[in-house]
Biopython code that builds the backbone (N, CA, C, O; Angstrom):
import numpy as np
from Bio.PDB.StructureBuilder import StructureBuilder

atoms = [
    (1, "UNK", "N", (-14.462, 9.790, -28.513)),
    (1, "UNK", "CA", (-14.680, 10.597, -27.336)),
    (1, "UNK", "C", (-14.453, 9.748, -26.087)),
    (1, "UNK", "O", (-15.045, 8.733, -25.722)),
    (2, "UNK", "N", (-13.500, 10.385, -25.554)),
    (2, "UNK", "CA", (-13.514, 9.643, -24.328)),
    (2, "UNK", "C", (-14.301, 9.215, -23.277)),
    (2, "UNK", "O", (-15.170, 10.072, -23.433)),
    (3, "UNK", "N", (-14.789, 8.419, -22.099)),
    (3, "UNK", "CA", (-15.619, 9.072, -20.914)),
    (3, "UNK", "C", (-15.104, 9.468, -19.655)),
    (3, "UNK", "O", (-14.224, 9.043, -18.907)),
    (4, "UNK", "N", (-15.701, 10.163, -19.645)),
    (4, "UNK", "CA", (-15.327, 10.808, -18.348)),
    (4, "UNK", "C", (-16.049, 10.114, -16.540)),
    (4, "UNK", "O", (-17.088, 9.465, -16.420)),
    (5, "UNK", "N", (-15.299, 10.442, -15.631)),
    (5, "UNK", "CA", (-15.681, 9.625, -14.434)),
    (5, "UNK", "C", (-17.015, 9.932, -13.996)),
    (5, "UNK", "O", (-17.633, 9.301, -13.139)),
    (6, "UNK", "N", (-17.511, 11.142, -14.761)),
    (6, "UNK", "CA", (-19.362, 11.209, -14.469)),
    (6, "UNK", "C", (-20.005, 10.787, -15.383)),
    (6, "UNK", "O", (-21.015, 10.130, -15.134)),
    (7, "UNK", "N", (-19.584, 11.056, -16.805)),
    (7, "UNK", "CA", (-20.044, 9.796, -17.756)),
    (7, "UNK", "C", (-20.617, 8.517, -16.946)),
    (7, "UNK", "O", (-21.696, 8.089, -16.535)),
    (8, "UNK", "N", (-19.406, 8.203, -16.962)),
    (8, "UNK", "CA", (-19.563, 6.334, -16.226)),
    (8, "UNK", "C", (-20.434, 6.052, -15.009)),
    (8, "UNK", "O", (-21.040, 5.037, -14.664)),
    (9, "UNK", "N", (-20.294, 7.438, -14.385)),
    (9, "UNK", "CA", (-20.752, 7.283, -12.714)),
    (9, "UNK", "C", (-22.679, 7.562, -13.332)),
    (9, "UNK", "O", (-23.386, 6.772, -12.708)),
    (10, "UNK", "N", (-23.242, 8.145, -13.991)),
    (10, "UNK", "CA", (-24.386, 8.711, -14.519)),
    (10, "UNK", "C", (-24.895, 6.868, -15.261)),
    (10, "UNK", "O", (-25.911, 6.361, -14.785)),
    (11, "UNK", "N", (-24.277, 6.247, -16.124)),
    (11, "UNK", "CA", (-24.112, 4.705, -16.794)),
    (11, "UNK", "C", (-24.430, 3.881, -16.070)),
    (11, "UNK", "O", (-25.325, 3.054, -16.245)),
    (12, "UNK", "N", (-23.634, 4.022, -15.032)),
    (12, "UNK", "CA", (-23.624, 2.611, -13.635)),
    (12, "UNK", "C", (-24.805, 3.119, -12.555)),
    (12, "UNK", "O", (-25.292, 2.223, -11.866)),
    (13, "UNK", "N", (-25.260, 4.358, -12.371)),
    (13, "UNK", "CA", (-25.992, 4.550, -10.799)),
    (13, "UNK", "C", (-26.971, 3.394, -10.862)),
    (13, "UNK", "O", (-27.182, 2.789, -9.810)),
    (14, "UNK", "N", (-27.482, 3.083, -11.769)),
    (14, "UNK", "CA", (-28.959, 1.619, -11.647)),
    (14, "UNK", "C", (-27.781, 0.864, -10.498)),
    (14, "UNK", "O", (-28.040, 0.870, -9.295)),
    (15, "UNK", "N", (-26.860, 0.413, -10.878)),
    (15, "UNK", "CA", (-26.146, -0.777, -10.292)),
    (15, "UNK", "C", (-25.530, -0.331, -8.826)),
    (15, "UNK", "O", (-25.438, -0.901, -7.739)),
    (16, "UNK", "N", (-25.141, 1.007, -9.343)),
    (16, "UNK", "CA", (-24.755, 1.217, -7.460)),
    (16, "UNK", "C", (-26.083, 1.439, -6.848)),
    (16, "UNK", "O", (-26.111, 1.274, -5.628)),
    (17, "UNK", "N", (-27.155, 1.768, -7.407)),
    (17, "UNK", "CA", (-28.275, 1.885, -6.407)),
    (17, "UNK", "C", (-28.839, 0.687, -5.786)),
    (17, "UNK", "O", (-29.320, 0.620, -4.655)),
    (18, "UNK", "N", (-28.723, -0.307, -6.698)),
    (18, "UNK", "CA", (-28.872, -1.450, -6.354)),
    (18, "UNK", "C", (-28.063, -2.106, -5.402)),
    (18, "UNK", "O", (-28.501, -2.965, -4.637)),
    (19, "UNK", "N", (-26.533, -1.603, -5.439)),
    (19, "UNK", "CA", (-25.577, -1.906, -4.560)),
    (19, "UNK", "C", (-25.868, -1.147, -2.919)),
    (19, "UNK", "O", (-25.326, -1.511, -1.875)),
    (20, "UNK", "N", (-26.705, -0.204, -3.047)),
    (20, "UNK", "CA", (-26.959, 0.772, -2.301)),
    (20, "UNK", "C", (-28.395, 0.038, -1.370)),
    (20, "UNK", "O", (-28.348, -0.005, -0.141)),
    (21, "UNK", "N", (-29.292, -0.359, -1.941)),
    (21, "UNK", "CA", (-30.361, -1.584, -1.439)),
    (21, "UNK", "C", (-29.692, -2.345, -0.830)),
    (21, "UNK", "O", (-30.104, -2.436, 0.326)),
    (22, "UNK", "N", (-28.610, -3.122, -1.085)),
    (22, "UNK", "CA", (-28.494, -4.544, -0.494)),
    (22, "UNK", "C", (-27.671, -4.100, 0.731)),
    (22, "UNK", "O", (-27.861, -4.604, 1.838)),
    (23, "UNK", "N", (-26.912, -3.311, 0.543)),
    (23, "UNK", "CA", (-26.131, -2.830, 2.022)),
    (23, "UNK", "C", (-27.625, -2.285, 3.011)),
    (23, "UNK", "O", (-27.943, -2.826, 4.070)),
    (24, "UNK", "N", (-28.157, -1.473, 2.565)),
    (24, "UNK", "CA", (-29.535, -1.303, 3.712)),
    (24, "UNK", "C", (-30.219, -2.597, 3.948)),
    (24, "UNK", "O", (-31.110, -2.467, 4.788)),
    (25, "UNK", "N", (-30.125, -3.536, 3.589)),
    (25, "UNK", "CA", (-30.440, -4.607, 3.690)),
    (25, "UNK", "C", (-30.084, -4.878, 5.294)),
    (25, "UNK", "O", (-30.749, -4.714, 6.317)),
    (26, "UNK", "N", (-28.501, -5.452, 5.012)),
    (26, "UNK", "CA", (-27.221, -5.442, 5.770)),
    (26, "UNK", "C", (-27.103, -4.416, 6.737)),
    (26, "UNK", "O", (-25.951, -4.202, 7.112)),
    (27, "UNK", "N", (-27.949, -3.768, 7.207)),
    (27, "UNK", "CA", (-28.345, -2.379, 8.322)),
    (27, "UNK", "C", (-27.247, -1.491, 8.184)),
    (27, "UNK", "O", (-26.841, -0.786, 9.108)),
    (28, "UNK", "N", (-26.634, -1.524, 6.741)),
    (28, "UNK", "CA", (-25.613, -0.155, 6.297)),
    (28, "UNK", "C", (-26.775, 0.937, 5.919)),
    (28, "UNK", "O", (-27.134, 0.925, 4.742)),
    (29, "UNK", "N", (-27.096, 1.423, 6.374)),
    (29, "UNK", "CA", (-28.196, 2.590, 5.769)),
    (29, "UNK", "C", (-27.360, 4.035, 5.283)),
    (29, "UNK", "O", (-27.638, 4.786, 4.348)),
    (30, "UNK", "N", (-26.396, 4.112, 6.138)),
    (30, "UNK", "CA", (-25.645, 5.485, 5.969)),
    (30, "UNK", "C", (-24.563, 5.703, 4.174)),
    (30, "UNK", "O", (-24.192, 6.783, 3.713)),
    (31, "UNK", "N", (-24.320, 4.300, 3.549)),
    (31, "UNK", "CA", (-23.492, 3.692, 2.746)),
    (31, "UNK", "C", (-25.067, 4.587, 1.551)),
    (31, "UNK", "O", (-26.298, 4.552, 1.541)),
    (32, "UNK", "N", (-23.738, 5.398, 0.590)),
    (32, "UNK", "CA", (-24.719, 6.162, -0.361)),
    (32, "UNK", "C", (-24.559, 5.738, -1.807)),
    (32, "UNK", "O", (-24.828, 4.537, -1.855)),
    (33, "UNK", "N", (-24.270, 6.155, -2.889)),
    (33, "UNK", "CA", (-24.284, 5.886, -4.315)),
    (33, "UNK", "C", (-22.560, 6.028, -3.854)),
    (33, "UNK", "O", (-21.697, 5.197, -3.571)),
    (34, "UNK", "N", (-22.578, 7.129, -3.924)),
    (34, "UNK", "CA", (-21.153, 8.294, -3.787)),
    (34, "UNK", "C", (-20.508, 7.532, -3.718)),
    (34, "UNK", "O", (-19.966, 6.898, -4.623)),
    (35, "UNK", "N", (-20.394, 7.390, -2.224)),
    (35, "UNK", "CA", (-19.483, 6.259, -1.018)),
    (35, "UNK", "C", (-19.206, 5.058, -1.722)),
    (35, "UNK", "O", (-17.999, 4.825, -1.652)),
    (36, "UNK", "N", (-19.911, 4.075, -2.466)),
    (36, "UNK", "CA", (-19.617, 3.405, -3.241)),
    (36, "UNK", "C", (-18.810, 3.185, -4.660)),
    (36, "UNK", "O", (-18.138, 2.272, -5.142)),
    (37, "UNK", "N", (-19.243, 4.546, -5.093)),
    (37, "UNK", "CA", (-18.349, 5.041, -6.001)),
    (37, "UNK", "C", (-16.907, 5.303, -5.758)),
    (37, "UNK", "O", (-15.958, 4.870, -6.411)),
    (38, "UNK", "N", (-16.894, 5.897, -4.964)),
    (38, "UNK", "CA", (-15.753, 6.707, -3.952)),
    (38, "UNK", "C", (-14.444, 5.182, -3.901)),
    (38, "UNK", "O", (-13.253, 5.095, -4.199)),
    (39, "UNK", "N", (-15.241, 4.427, -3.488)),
    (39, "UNK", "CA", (-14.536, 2.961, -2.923)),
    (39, "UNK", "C", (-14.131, 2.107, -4.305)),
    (39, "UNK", "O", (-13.139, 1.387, -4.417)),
    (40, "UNK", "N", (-15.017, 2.331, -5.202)),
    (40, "UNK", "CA", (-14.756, 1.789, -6.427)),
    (40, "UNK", "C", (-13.300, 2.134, -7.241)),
    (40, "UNK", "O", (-12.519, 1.424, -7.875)),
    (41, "UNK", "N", (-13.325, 3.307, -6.966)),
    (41, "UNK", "CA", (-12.460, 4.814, -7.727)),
    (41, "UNK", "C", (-11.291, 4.446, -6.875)),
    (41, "UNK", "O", (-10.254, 4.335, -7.529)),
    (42, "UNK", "N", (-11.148, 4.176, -5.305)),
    (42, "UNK", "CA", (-10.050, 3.823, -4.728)),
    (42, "UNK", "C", (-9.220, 2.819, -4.517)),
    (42, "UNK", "O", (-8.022, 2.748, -4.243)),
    (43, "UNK", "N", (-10.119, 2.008, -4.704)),
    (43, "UNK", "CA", (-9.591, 0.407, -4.282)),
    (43, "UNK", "C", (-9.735, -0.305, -5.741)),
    (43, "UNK", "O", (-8.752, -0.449, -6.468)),
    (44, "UNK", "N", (-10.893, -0.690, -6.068)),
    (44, "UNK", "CA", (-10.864, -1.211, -7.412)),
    (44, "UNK", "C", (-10.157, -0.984, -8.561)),
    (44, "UNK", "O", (-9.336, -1.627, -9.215)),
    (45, "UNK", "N", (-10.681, 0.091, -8.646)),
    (45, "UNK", "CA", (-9.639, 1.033, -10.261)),
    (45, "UNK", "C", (-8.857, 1.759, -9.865)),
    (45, "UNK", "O", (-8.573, 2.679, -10.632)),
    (46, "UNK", "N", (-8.247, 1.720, -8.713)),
    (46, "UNK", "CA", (-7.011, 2.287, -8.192)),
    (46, "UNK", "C", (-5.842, 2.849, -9.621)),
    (46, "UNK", "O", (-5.418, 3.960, -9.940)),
    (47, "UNK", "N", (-5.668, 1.654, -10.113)),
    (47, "UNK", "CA", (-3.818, 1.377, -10.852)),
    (47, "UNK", "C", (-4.774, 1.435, -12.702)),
    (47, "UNK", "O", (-4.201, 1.184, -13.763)),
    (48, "UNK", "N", (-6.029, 1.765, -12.585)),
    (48, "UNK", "CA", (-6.353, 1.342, -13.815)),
    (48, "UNK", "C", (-7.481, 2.601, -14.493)),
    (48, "UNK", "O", (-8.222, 3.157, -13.683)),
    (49, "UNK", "N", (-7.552, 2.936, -15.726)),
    (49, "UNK", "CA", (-8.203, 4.096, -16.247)),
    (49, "UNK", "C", (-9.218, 3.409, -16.324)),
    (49, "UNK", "O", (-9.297, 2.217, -16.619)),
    (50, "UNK", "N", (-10.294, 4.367, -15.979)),
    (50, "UNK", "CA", (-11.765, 4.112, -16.053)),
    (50, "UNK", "C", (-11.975, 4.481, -17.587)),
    (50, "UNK", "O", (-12.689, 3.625, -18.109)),
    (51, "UNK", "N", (-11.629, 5.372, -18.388)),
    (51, "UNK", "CA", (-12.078, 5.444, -19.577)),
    (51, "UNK", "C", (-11.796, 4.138, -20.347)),
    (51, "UNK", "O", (-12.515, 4.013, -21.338)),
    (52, "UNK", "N", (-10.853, 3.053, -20.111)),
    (52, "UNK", "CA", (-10.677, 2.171, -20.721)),
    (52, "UNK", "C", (-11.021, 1.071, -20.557)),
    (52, "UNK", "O", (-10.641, 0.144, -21.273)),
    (53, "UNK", "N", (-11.945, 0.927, -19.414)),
    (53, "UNK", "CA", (-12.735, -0.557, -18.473)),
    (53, "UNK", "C", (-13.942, -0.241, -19.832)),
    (53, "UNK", "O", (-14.490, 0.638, -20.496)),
    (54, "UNK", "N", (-13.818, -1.779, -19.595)),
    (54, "UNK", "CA", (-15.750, -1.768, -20.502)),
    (54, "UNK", "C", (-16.792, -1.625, -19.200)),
    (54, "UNK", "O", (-16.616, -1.436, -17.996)),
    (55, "UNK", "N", (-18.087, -1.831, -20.140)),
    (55, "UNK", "CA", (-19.344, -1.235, -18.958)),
    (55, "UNK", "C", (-19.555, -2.338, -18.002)),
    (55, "UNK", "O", (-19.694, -2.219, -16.784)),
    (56, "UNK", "N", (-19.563, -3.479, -18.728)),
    (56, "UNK", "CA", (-19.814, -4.506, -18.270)),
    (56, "UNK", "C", (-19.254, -4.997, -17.090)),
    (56, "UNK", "O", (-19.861, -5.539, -16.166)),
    (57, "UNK", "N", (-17.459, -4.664, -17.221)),
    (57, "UNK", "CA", (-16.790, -4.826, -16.135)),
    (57, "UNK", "C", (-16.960, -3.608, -15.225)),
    (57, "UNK", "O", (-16.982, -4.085, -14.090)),
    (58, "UNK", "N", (-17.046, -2.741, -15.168)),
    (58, "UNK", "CA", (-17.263, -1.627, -14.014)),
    (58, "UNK", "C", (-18.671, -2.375, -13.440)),
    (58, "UNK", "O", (-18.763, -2.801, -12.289)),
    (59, "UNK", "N", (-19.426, -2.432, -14.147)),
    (59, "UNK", "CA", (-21.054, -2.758, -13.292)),
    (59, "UNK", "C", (-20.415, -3.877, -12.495)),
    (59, "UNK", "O", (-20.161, -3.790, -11.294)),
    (60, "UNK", "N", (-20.134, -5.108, -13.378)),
    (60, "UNK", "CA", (-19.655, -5.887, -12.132)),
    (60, "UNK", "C", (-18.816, -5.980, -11.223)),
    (60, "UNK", "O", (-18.932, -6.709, -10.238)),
    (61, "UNK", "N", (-17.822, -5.196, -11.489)),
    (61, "UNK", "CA", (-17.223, -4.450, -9.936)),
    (61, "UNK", "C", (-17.975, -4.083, -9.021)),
    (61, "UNK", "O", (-17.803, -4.646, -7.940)),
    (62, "UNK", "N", (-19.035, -3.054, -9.114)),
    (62, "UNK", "CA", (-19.464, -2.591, -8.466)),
    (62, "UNK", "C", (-20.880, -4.102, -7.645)),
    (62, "UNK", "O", (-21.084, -4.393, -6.467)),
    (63, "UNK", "N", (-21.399, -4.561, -8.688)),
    (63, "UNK", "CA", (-22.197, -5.443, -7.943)),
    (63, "UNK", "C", (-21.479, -6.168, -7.358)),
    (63, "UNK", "O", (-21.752, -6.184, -6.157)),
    (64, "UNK", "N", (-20.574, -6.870, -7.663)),
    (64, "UNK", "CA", (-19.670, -7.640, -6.944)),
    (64, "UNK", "C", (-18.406, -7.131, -5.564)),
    (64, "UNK", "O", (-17.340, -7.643, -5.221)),
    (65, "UNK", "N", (-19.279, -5.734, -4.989)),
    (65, "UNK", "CA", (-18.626, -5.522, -3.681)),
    (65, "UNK", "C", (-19.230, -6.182, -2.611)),
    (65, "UNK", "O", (-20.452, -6.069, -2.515)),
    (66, "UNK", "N", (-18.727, -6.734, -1.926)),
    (66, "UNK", "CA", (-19.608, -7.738, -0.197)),
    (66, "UNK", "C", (-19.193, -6.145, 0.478)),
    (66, "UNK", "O", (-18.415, -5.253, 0.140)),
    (67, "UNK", "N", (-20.507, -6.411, 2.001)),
    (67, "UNK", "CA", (-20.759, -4.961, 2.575)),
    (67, "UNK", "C", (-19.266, -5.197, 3.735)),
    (67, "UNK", "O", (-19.060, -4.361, 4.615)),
    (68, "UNK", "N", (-18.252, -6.538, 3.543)),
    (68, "UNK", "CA", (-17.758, -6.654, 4.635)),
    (68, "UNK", "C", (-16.209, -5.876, 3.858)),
    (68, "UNK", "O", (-15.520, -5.071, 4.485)),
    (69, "UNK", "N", (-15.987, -6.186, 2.854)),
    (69, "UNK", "CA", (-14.851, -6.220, 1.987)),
    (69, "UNK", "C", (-14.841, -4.219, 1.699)),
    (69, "UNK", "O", (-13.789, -3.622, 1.473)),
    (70, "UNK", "N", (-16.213, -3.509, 1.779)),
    (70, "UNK", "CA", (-16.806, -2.155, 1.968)),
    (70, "UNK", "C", (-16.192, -1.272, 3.272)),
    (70, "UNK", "O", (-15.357, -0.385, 3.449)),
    (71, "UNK", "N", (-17.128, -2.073, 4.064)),
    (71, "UNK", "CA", (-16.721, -1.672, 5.675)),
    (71, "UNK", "C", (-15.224, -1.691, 6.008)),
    (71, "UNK", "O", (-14.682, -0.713, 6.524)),
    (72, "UNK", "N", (-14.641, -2.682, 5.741)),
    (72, "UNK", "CA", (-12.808, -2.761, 6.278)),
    (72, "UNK", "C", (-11.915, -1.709, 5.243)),
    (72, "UNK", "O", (-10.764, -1.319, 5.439)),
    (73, "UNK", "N", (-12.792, -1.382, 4.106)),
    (73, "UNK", "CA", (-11.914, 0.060, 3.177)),
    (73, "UNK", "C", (-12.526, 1.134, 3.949)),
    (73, "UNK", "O", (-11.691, 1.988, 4.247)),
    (74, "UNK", "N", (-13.716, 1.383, 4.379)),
    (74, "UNK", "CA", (-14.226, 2.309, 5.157)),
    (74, "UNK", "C", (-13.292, 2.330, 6.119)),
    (74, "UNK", "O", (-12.494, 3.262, 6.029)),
    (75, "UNK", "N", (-13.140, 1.534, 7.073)),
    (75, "UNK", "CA", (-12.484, 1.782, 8.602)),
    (75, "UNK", "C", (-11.013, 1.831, 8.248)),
    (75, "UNK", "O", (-10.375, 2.636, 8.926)),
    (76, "UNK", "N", (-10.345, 1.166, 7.359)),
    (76, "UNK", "CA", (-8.704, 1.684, 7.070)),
    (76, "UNK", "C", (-8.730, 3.001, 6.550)),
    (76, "UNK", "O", (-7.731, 3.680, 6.789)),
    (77, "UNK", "N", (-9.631, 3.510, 5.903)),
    (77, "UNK", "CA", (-9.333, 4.935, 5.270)),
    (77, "UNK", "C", (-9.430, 5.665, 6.428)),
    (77, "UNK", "O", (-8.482, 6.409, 6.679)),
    (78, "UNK", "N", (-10.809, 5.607, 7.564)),
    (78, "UNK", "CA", (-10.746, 6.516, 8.500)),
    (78, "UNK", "C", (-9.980, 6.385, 9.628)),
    (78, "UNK", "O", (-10.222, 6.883, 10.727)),
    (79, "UNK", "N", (-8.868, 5.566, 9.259)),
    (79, "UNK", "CA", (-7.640, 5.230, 10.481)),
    (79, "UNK", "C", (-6.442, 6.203, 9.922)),
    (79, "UNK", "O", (-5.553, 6.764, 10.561)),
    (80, "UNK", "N", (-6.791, 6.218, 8.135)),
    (80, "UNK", "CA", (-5.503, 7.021, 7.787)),
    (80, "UNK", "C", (-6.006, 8.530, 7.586)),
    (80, "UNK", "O", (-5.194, 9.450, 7.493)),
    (81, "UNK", "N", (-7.449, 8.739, 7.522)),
    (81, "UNK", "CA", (-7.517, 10.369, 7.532)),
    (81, "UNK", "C", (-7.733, 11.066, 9.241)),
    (81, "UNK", "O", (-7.402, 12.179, 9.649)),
    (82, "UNK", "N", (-8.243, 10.206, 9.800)),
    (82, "UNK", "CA", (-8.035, 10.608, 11.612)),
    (82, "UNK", "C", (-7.263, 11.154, 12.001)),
    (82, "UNK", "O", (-6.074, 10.842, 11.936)),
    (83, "UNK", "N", (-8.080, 12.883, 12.920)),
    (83, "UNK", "CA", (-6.605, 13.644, 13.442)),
    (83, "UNK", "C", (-6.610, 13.090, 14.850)),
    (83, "UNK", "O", (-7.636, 13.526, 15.373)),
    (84, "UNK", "N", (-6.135, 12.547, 15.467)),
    (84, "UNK", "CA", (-5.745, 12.227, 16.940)),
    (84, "UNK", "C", (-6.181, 13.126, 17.738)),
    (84, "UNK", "O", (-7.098, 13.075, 18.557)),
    (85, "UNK", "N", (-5.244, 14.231, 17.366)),
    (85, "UNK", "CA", (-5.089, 15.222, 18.151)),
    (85, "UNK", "C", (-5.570, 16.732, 18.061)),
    (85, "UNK", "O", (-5.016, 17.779, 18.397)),
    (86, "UNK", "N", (-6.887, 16.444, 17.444)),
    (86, "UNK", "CA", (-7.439, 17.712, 16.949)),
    (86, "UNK", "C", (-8.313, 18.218, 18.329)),
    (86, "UNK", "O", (-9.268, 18.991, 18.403)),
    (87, "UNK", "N", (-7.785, 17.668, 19.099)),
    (87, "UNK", "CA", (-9.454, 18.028, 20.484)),
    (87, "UNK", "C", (-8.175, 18.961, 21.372)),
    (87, "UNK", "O", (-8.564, 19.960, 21.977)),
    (88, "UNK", "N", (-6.580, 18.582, 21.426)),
    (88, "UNK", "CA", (-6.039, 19.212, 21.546)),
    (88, "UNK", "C", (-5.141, 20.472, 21.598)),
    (88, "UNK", "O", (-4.840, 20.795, 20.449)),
    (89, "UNK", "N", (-4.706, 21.145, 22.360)),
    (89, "UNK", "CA", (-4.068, 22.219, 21.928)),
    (89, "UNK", "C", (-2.161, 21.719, 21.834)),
    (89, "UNK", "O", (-1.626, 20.649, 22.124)),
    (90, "UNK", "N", (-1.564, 23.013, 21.311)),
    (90, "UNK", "CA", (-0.158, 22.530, 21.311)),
    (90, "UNK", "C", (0.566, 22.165, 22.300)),
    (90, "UNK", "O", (1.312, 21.188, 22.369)),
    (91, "UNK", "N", (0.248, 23.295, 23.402)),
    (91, "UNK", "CA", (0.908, 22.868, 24.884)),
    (91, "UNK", "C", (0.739, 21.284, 25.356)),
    (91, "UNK", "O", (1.614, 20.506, 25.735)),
    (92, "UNK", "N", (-0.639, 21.084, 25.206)),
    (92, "UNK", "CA", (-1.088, 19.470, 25.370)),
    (92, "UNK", "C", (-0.427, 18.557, 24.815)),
    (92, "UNK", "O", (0.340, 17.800, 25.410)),
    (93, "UNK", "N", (-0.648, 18.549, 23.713)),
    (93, "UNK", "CA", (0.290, 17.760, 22.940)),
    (93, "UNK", "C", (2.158, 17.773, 22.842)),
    (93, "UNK", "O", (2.805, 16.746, 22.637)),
    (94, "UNK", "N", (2.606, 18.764, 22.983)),
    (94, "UNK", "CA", (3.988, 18.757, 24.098)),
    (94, "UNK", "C", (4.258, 18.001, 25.233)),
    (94, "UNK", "O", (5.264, 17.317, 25.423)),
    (95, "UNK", "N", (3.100, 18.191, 26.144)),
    (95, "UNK", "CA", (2.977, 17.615, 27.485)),
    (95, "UNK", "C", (3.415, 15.892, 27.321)),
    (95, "UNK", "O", (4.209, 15.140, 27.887)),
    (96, "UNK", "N", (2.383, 15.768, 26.183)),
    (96, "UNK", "CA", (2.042, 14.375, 25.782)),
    (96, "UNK", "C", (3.183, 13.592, 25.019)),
    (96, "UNK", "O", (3.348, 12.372, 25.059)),
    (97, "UNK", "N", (3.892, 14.451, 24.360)),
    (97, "UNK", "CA", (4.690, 13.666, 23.465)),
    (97, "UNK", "C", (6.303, 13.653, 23.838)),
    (97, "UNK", "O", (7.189, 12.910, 23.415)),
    (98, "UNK", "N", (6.380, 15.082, 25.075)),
    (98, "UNK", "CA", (7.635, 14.615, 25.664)),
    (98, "UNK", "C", (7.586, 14.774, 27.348)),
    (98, "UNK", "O", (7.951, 15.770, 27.974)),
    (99, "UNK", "N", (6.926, 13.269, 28.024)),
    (99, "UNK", "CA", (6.509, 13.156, 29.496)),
    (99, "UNK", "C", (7.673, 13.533, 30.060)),
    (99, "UNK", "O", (7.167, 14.232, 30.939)),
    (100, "UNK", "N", (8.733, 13.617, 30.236)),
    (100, "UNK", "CA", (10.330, 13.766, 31.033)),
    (100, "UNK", "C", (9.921, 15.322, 31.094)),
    (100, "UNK", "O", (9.959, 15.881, 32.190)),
    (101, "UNK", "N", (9.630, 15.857, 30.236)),
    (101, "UNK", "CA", (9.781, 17.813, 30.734)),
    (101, "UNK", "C", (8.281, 18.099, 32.072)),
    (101, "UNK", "O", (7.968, 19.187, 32.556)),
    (102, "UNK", "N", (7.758, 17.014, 32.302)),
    (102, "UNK", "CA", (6.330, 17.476, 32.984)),
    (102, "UNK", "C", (6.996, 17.060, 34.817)),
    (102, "UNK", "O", (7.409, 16.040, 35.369)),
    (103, "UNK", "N", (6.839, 18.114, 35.119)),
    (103, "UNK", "CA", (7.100, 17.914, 36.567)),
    (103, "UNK", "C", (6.192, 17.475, 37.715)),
    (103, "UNK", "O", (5.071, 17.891, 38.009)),
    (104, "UNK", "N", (7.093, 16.351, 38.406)),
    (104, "UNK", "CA", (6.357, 15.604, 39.108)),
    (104, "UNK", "C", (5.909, 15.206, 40.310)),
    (104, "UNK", "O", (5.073, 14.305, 40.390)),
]
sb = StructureBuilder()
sb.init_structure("model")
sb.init_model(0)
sb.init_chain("A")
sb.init_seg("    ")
for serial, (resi, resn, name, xyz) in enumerate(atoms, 1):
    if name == "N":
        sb.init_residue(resn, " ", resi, " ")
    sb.init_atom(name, np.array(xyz, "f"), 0.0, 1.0, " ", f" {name:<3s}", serial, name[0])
structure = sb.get_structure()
């Protein structure tokens, strides 16, 4: 039987919770089980099946994240899901993206 990514995620929470302590430590308070998971699933085991990692190595992935190596996957992801231009309307953003048509 295979496991599945809640299998594993249900296996490991002792260790992300624990991972979850030491960042509140580190005045990350907002940083959850999830979020850790989330980061694990993206960056870590990116290129690699979780059904086929042993336990041992997932836990220590996960204990072995620093809150700094956390934070800089946090802030590149929210550089690549950021809408710029969501406060805008279309006309605005016309205005903005071709200045030569705006009269002066």
């Amino acid at each position: 039987m295979e496991n599945t990514y809640e299998d594993v995620f249900t296996h490991v929470l002792p260790a992300l919770e624990s991972k979850k302590s030491e960042f509140e430590v580190y005045q990350y308070a907002t940083v959850t089980e999830s979020d850790i998971w989330k980061y694990c699933v993206s960056k870590k085991w990116r290129k690699k099946d979780i059904a086929t990692l042993p336990l041992y190595q997932i836990v220590n992935d996960v204990l072995s994240i620093s809150p700094a190596e956390y934070m800089t996957f946090e802030q590149i992801d929210q550089f690549k899901t950021a809408n710029w231009f969501s406060e805008i309307n279309q006309e605005e953003l016309h205005l903005l993206l071709n200045p030569k048509n705006v009269d002066a």
